[in-house]
C-alpha atoms as one frame of an Amber mdcrd trajectory, in Angstrom:
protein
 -16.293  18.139 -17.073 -13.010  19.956 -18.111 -12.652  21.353 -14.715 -13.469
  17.910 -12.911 -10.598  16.966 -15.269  -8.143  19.001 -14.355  -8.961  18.044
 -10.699  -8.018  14.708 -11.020  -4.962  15.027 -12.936  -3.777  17.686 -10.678
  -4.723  15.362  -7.584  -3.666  12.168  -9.656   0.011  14.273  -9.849   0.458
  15.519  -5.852  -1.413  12.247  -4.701   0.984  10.540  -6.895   4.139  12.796
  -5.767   3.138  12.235  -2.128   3.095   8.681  -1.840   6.196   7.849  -4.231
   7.889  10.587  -3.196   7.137   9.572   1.176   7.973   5.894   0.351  10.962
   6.538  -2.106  12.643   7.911   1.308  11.449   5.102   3.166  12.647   2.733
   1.170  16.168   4.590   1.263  16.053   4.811   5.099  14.866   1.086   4.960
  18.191   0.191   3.357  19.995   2.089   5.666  18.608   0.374   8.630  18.568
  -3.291   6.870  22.708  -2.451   6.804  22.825  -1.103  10.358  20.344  -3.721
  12.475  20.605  -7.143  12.734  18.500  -9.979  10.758  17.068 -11.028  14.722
  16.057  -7.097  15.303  14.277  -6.580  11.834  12.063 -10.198  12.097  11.295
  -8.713  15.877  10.075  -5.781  14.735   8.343  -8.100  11.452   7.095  -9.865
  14.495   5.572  -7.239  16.558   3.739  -5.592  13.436   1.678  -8.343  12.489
  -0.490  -7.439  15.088   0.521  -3.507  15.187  -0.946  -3.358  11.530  -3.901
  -5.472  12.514  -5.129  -2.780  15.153  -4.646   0.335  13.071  -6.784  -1.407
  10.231  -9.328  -0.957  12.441  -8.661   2.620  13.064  -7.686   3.865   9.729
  -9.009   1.071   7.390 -12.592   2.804   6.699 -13.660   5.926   8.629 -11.747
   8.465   6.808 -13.681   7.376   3.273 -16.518   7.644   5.329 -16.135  11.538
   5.676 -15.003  12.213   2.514 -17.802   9.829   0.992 -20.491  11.936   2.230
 -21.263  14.891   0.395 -22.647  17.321   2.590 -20.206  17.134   5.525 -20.195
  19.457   8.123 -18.469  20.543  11.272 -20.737  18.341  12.947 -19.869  15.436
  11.088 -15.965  15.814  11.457 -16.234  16.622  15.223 -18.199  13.496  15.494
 -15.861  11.325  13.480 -12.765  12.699  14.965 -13.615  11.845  18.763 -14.925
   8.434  17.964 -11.610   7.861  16.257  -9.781   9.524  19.090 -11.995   7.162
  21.467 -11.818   4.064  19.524  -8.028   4.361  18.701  -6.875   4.422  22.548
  -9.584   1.465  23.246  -7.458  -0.294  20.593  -4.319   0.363  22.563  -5.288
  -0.856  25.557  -6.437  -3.590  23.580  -2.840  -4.422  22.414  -1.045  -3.330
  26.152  -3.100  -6.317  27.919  -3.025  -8.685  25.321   0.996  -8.472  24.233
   2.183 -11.603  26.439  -0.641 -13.541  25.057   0.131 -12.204  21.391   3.994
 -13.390  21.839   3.127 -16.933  22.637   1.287 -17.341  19.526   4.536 -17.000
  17.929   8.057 -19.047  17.873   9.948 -19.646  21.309  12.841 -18.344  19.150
  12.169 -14.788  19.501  13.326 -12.982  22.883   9.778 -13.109  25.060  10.395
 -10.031  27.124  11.790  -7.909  24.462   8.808  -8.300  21.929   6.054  -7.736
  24.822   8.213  -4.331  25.225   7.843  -3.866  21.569   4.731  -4.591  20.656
   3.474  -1.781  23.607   5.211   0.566  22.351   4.905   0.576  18.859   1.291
  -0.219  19.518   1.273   3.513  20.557   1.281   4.151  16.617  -1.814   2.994
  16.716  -3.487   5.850  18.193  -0.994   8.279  16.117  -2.963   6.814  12.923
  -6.294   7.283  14.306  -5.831  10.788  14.725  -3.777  10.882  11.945  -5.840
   9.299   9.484  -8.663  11.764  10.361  -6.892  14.451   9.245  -5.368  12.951
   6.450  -9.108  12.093   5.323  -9.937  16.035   5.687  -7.204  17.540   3.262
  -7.950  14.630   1.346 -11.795  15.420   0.987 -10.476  19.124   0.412  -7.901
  17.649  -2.132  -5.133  19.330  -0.769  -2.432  16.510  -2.113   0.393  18.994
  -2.521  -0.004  20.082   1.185   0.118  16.745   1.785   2.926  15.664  -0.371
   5.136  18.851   1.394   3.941  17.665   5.167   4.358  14.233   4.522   8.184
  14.428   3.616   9.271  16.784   6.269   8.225  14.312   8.824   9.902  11.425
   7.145  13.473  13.313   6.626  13.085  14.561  10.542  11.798  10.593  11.859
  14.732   9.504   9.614  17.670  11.496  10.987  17.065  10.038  14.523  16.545
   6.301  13.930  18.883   6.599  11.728  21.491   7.951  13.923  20.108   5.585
  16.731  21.455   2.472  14.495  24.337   3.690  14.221  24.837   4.101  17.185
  23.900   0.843  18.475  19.785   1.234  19.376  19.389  -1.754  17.362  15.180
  -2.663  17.157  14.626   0.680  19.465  16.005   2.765  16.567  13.640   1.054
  14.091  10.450   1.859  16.942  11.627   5.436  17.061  11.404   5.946  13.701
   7.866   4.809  13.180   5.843   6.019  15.943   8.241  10.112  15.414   6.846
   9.799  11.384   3.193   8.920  12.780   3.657  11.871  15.469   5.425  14.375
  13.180   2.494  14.042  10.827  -0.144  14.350  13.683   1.391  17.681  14.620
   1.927  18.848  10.786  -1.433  18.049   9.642  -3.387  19.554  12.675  -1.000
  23.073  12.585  -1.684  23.195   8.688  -5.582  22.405   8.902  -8.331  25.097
   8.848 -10.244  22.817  10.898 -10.724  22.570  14.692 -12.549  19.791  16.635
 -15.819  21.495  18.314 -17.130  19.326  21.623 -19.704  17.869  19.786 -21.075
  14.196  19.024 -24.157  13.341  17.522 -25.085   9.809  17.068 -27.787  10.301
  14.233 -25.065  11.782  11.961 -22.760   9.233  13.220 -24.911   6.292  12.804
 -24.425   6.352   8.687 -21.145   7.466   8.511 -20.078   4.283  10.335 -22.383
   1.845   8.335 -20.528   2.957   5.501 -17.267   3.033   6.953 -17.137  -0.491
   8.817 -17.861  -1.965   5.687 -14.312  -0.336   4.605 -12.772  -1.191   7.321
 -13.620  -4.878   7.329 -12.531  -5.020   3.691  -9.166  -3.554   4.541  -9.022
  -5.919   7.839  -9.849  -8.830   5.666  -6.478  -8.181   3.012  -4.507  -7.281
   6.359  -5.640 -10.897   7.977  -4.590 -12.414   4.967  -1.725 -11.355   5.183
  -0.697 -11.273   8.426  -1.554 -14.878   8.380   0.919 -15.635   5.998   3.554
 -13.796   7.578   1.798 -15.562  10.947   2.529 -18.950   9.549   6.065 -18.307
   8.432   7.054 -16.852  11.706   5.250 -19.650  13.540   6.698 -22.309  11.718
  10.668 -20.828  10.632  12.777 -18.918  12.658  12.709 -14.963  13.174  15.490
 -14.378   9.930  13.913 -16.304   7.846  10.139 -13.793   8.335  12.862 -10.788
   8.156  14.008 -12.576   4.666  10.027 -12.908   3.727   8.899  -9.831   5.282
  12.411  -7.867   3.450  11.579  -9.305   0.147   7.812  -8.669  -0.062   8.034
  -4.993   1.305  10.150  -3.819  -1.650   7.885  -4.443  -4.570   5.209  -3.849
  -1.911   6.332  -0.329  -1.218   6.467   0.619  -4.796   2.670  -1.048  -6.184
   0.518  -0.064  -3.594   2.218   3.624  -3.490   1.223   3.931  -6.759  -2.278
   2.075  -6.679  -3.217   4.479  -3.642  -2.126   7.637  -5.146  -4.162   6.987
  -7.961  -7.214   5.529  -5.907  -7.031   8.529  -3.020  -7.081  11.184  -6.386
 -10.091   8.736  -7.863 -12.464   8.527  -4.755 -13.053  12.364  -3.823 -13.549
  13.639  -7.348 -16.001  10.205  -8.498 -17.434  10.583  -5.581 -18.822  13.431
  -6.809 -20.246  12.204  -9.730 -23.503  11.015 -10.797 -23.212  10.852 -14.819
 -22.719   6.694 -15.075 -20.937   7.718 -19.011 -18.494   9.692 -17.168 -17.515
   7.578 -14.408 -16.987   4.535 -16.862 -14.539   6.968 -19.138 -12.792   7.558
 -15.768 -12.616   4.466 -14.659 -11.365   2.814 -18.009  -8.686   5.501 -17.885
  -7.428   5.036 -14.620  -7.233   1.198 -15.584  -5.111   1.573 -18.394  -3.512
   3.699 -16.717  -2.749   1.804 -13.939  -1.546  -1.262 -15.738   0.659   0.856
 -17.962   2.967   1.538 -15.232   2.631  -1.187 -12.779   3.233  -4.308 -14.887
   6.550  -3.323 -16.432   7.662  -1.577 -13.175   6.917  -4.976 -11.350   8.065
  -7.738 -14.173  11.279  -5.327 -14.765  12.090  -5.540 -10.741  11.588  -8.916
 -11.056  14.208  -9.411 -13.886  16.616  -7.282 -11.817  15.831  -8.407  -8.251
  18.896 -10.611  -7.191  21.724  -7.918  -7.995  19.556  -4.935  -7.002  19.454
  -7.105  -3.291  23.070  -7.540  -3.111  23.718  -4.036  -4.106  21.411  -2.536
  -1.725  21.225  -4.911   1.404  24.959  -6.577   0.602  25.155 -10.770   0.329
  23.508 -11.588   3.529  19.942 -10.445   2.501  20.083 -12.555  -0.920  17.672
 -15.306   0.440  14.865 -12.786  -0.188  15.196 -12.683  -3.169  13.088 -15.218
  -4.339   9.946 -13.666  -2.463  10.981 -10.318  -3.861  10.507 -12.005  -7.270
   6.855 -13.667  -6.339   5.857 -10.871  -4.907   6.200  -8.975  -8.426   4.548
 -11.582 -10.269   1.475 -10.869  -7.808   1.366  -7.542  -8.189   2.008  -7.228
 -11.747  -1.565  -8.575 -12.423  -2.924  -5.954  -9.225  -4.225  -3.613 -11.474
  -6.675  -5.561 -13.368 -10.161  -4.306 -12.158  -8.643  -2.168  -9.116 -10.612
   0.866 -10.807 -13.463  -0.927 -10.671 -13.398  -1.746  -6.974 -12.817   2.042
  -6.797 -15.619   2.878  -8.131 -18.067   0.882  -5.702 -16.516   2.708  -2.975
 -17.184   5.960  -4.514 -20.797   5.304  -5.537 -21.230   3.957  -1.812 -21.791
   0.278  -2.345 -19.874  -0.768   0.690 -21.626  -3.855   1.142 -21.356  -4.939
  -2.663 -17.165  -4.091  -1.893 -17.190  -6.131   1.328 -18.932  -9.145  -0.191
 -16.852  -9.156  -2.962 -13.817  -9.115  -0.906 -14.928 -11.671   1.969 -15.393
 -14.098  -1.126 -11.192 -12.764  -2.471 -10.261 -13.646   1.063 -11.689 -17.123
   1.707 -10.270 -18.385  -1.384  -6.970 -16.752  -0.358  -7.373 -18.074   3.304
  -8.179 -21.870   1.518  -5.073 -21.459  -0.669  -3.019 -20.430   2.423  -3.933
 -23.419   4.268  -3.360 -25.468   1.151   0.375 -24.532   1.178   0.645 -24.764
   4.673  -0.627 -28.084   4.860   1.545 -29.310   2.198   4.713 -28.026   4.290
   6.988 -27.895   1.210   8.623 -24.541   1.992   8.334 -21.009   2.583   8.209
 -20.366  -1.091   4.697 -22.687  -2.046   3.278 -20.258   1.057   4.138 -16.861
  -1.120   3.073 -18.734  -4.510  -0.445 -19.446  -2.908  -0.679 -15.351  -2.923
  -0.487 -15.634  -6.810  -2.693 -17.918  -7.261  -5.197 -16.303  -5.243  -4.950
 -13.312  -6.674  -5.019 -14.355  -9.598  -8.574 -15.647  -9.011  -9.736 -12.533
  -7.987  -8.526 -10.773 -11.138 -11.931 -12.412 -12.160 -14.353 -11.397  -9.174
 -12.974  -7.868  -9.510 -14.033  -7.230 -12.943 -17.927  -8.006 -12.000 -18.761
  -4.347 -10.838 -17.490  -2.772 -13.667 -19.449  -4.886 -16.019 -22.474  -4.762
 -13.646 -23.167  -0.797 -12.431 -21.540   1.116 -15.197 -21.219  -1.302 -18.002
 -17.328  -1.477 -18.250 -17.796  -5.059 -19.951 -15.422  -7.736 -19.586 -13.951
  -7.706 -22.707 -13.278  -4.001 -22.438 -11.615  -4.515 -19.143  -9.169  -7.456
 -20.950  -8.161  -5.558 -23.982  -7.602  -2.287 -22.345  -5.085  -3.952 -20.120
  -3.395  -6.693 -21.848  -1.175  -4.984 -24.722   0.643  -4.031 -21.695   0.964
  -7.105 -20.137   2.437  -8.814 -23.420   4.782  -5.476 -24.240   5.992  -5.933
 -20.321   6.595  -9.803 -20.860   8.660  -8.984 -23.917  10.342  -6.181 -21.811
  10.787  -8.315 -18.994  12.428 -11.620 -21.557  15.161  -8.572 -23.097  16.226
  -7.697 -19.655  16.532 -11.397 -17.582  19.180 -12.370 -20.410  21.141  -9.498
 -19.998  21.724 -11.295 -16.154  24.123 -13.512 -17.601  26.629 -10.830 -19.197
  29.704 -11.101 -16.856  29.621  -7.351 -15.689  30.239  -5.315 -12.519  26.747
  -5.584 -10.735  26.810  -1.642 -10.991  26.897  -1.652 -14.621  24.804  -4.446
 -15.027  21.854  -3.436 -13.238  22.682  -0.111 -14.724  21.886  -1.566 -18.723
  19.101  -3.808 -17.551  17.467  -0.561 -15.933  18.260   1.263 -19.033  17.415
  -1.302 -21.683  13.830  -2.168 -20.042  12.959   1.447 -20.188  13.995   1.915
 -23.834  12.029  -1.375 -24.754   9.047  -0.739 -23.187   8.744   2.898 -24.276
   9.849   2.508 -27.778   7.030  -0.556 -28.121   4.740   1.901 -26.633   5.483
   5.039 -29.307   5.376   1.860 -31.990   2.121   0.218 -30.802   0.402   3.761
 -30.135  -0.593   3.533 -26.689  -1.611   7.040 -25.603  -1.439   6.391 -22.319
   2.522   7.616 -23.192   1.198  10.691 -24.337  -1.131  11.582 -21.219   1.265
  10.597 -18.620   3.547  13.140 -20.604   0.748  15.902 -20.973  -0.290  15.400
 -17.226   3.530  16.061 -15.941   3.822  18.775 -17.990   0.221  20.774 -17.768
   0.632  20.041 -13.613   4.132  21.192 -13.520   3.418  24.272 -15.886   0.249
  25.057 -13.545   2.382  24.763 -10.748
């Protein structure tokens, strides 16, 4: 157990450093290029990867935690997951090539036809980057090689950065912002494959195959399902307003976005190899229940705090004419601030390989997400009841996703509220101290500056006073990783 243990906390730390570390960049170069591009280029790009994201679900959504599901994988089995992804990834590009005039007249006459056809093909090329991308990803994951990863990962985004950025600025508009994606996708491609021990054999065997990709669809419908939820949110906004006002919606979601599900997929890529080697139901639950509190213990003050702080930090970052996104930078918090109630569970089902129990439960998250949606929309009272209708849904499923917990390893209900919800009140209080300080008369600097600083000495001081040891581990796992190190 000790030496499970120290897998996961060293894999928690490197998954962790990875992910936070790859999208703290982004979200730096995103700033840059927000200041650089217009409002028209960014919602034609928002435009173009509603459907860009759609297609690379299906490439990357499931397949990968097929392979590193399965135990006793071989060369066989990665040889014949790796061409089917090759194969399947370019069918989903030619997919996208034929279909991109069709795609563009789903959306408003506003945006510039010929330009997002162009677009859309070529950023759709990202799509088969990710497929072979997320293949390899999915080995050094199954190996747990997150520090390789974390080192990789952020030499292709400071090379991909330097040229789009230096494209804005020098006029490339939308084509600096394509550049930039599909050279990250193809830097890692080439990083991943020099750095891997592994090498595709010509080999494909359908019996191996044939389980591997029950398991796997099952995955990647799930992750279709949350991405066709929310494409059709950003699909109904861009339908229905013009092309700045999705940049405003798409601007302000991606920001809180960027920072929860960073987190929630470090921890969850560090939690499926290592549970998914476990078959002692006592330890999974004491892993699970960790991870939760865990979890919760940074997300919800990290999300209420942004909240408090959103409208300066926008006008800082973006300048004045980004400010109407503020208000779904603010929703957008509230929704994820609950995210982490029962996420370990839902972990855990994919680990144990109950696909089919995790795609039920999330078919049943989606329809009353899809019903919500439609609610709003039919009400036509603004953007902002369309980005509500996300809290409320998710909000719902806060309930469906405790049921596996309670059901396979006996995490019960009440165990799942009480673990979580001392945070959620010390956050609350956190997040009350900070939204007054908005109305001190200050330089925005200095402002955001105390509020920043205040939040953090509220919420950690409550913690040392209330005894929550998740302080203590967080503090023991930085230090024992960076000592082993």
């Amino acid at each position: 157990m000790a030496a499970k243990k120290e897998n996961v906390i060293t894999s928690l730390f490197w998954s962790f450093f990875e992910r936070v570390g790859s999208q703290g960049i982004g979200l730096v170069i995103s700033v840059i290029l927000a200041r650089l591009v217009s409002l028209e280029d960014y919602g034609v790009i928002a435009a173009a990867q509603i459907f860009i994201q759609l297609a690379t679900v299906f490439v990357s959504g499931g397949f990968g935690n097929a392979l590193i599901q399965k135990k006793d994988a071989t060369d066989k089995d990665y040889s014949t997951m790796f061409f089917f992804n090759i194969v399947f990834s370019l069918s989903m590009y030619g997919i996208i090539f034929v279909s991109a005039p069709a795609i563009v007249t789903i959306l408003n006459k506003s945006y510039d036809y010929d330009l997002l056809v162009k677009v859309i093909r070529v950023l759709g090329i990202g799509v088969i980057l990710s497929g072979y991308e997320s293949f390899y990803r999915a080995l050094l994951t199954k190996q747990l090689f997150f520090k390789k990863l974390f080192k990789l990962c952020i030499t292709g985004i400071i090379i991909s950065a330097t040229v789009g950025i230096t494209m804005a600025y020098n006029g490339y508009g939308v084509w600096a912002l394509v550049t930039q994606s599909l050279l990250s996708l193809f830097l890692n491609c080439v990083l991943f494959t020099a750095s891997s021990r592994w090498k595709p054999k010509l080999y494909f065997s359908f019996k191996r195959f044939k389980p591997m990709f029950l398991f796997g669809v099952k995955l990647m419908l799930s992750s279709l399902f949350i991405t066709v939820y929310a494409d059709l949110t950003s699909l109904a906004i861009g339908n229905r307003y013009s092309s700045e006002d999705l940049a405003f919606y798409k601007k302000g979601v991606n920001f809180p976005k960027m920072l929860v599900l960073n987190i929630i997929t470090a921890i969850n890529t560090a939690l499926f190899p290592v549970m998914s080697k476990m078959d002692n139901i006592d330890e999974q639950k004491t892993l699970v229940r960790k991870f939760n509190r865990l979890s919760a213990f940074i997300i919800t003050p990290m999300m209420l705090g942004f909240a408090a702080v959103g409208g300066a930090f926008i006008e800082i970052v973006l300048t004045e004419k980004w400010l109407p996104c503020v208000m779904f930078l603010q929703i957008t918090c509230i929704n994820y601030a609950i995210q982490p109630i029962g996420m370990s569970s839902l972990q855990y089902l994919k680990a144990s390989g109950r696909a089919t129990e995790y795609l039920v439960l999330d078919i049943i998250r989606k329809i009353v997400g899809v019903v919500l949606l439609g609610l709003a929309v039919a009400l036509n009272k603004g953007i902002w009841l369309i980005a509500m209708s996300e809290v409320a849904a998710n909000f719902i499923a806060i309930f469906i996703n405790m049921y596996p917990g309670k059901k396979h390893i006996g995490y019960t209900i009440k165990e799942q509220v009480t673990d979580v919800l001392p945070k959620f009140i010390l956050a609350g209080a956190m997040f009350g101290v900070v939204y007054v300080l908005n109305n001190l008369g200050l330089n925005l600097y200095l402002k955001v500056a105390l509020q920043i600083s205040v939040g953090i000495i509220v919420y950690l001081s409550g913690a040392k006073l209330l005894k929550m040891k998740e302080l203590d581990e967080i503090i023991l796992l930085a230090k024992g990783v960076l000592k082993k190190s």
